[in-house]
N, C-alpha and C positions, 0 to 999 in steps of 0.2 A: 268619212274623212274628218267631220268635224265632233265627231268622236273620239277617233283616235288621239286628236291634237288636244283635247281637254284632258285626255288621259295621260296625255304627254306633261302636259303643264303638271298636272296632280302629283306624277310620281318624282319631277324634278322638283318639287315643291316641296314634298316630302324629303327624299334629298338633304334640302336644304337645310328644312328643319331638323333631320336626324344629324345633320353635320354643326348644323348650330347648337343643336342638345347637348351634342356630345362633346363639345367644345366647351361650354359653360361651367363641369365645375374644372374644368382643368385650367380655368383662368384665375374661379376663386381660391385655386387651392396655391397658384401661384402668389397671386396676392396676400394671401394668409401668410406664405410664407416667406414672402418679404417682409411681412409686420412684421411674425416674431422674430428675422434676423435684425431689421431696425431697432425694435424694444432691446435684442439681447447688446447689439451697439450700443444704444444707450446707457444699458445695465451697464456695461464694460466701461465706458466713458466715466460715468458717474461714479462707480467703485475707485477709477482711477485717481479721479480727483480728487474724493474721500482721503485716500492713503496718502496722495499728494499735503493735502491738508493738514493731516494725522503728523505726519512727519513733520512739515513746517513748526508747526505750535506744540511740538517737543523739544526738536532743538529750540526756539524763541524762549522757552519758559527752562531749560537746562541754561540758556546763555542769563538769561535773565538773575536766575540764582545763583550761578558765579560770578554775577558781577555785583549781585548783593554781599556776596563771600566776603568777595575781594573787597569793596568799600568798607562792609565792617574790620577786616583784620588793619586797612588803612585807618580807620578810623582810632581804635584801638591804641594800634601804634604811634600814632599821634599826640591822644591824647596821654600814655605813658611818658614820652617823652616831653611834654610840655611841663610836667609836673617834674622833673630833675630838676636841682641845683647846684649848683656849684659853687662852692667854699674857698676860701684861699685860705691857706694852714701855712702859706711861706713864712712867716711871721714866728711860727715856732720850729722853725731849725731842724726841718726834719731831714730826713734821709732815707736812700733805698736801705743801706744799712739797717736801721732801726726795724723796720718791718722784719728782720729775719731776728729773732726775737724767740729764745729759746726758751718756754716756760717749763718751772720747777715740776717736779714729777714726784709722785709720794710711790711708796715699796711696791705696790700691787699696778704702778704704773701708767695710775691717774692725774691728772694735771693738780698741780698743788695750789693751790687759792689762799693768796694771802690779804688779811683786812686789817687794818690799824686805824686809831684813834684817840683823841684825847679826853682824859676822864680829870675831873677838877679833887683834889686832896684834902679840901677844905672842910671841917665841922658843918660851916652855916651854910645852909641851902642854896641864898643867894648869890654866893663870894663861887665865882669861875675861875680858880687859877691857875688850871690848865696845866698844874704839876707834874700829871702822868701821861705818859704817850706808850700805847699798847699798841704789839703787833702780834699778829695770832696766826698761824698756819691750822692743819690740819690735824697738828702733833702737841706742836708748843706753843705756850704765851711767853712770849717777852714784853719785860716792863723795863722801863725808866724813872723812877722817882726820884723827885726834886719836891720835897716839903719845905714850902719859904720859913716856915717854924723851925728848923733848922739851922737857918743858915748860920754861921760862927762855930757851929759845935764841930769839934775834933774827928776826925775820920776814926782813929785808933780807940774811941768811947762808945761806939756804935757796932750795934749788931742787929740783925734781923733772923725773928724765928718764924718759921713756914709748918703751918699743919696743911691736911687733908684740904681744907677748906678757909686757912683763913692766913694773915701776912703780918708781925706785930715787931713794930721798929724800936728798938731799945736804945738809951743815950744813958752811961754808968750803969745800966743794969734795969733802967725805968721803963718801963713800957710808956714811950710819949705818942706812940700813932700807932691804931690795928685797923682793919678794916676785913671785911667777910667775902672769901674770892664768889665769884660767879659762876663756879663750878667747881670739881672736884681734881685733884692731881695726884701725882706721884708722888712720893718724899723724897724718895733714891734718886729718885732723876733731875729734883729740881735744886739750885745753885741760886747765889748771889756774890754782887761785889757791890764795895761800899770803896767810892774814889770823892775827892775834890770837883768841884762844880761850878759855876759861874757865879761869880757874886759873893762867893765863902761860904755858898750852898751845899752839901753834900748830893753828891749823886749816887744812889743807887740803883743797879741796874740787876735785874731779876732775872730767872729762868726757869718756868714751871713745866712739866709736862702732863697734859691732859691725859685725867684718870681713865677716859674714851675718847676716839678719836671722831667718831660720830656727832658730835655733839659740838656743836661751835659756840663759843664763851660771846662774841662780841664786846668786849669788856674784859675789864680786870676788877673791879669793886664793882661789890654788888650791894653794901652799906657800909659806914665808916663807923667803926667802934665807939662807942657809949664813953669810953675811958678815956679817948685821946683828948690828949691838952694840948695841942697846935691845932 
């Protein structure tokens, strides 16, 4: 009897232990496999937050640069406008009228530029008497001569001859003033009149055409003859 009963124990013993055996990896395997679903939780968490991240400090650093955009283009703007000024021009009488302002046009239907000025008549270098007032397009020079060395002499005693290049005022037939043009002209084309002037000056007023039209005179004398006695 007390045999059998120790055999009894033995084999429940055993039992036990093949039931514990066999129970062991199947708790570590459960285990295992909750780690790796925690780890891959985590992995998931963390990736999330990643992108979460990733996204944030894209938009912050896109907002960021358009509001550097936007400050410099304000900026900009600013400062163009600080730098305008404003003029009051009521003082000369203008009008909307005046702006519409139809400039002269030469044959080929380019704007025509006209420049004038006054050139002095005088022998001595120093003496300005502002005799001549020239206007010049792109075609013709117009003159006006007023030689104060004149004044008294008779309209009907006077004559003026025009060459190529140069302009010589006759009183009876004398050559008393020439001077050497600044450019080259027409013969055919160029005219004069010889009228009464202010002061019992004679006024002559001239009209040459430019031998080219390319070429701009700025002037009318371009040295005052050796000869002339005014």
């Amino acid at each position: 009897t007390t045999s059998h009963m120790a055999l009894s124990i033995r084999l429940r013993y055993c039992k036990k232990a093949s039931a514990s055996g066999s129970n062991f990896p199947t708790k570590a395997k459960r285990k295992k496999n909750q780690l790796i679903k925690m780890m891959n939780r985590a992995v998931m968490i963390a990736a999330t937050i990643f992108v979460f991240l990733l996204q944030f400090s894209t938009q912050t650093r896109a907002f960021s640069l358009s509001s550097a955009s936007t400050t410099s283009r304000t900026t900009r703007t600013t400062v163009f406008r600080s730098n305008i000024q404003s003029i009051d021009v009521s003082d000369l009488g203008l009008t909307m009228e005046d702006l519409d302002v139809t400039f002269p046009t030469t044959s080929d239907g380019g704007i025509q530029v006209t420049t004038s000025g006054y050139e002095s008549t005088s022998t001595i270098p120093s003496v300005d008497d502002r005799g001549l007032l020239w206007e010049e397009d792109s075609n013709i020079v117009g003159v006006k001569l007023s030689i104060p060395g004149l004044r008294g002499q008779p309209v009907a005693a006077m004559d003026v001859a025009i060459t190529s290049n140069s302009c010589t005022v006759t009183v009876f037939g004398y050559a008393v003033w020439s001077c050497t043009l600044k450019g080259e002209c027409l013969l055919e084309s160029s005219s004069f009149h010889i009228e009464d002037g202010k002061d019992m000056t004679p006024l002559i007023t001239l009209s040459v055409e430019k031998k080219t039209n390319t070429n701009r005179w700025d002037g009318f004398i371009l040295s005052i003859g050796e000869g002339s006695i005014l």
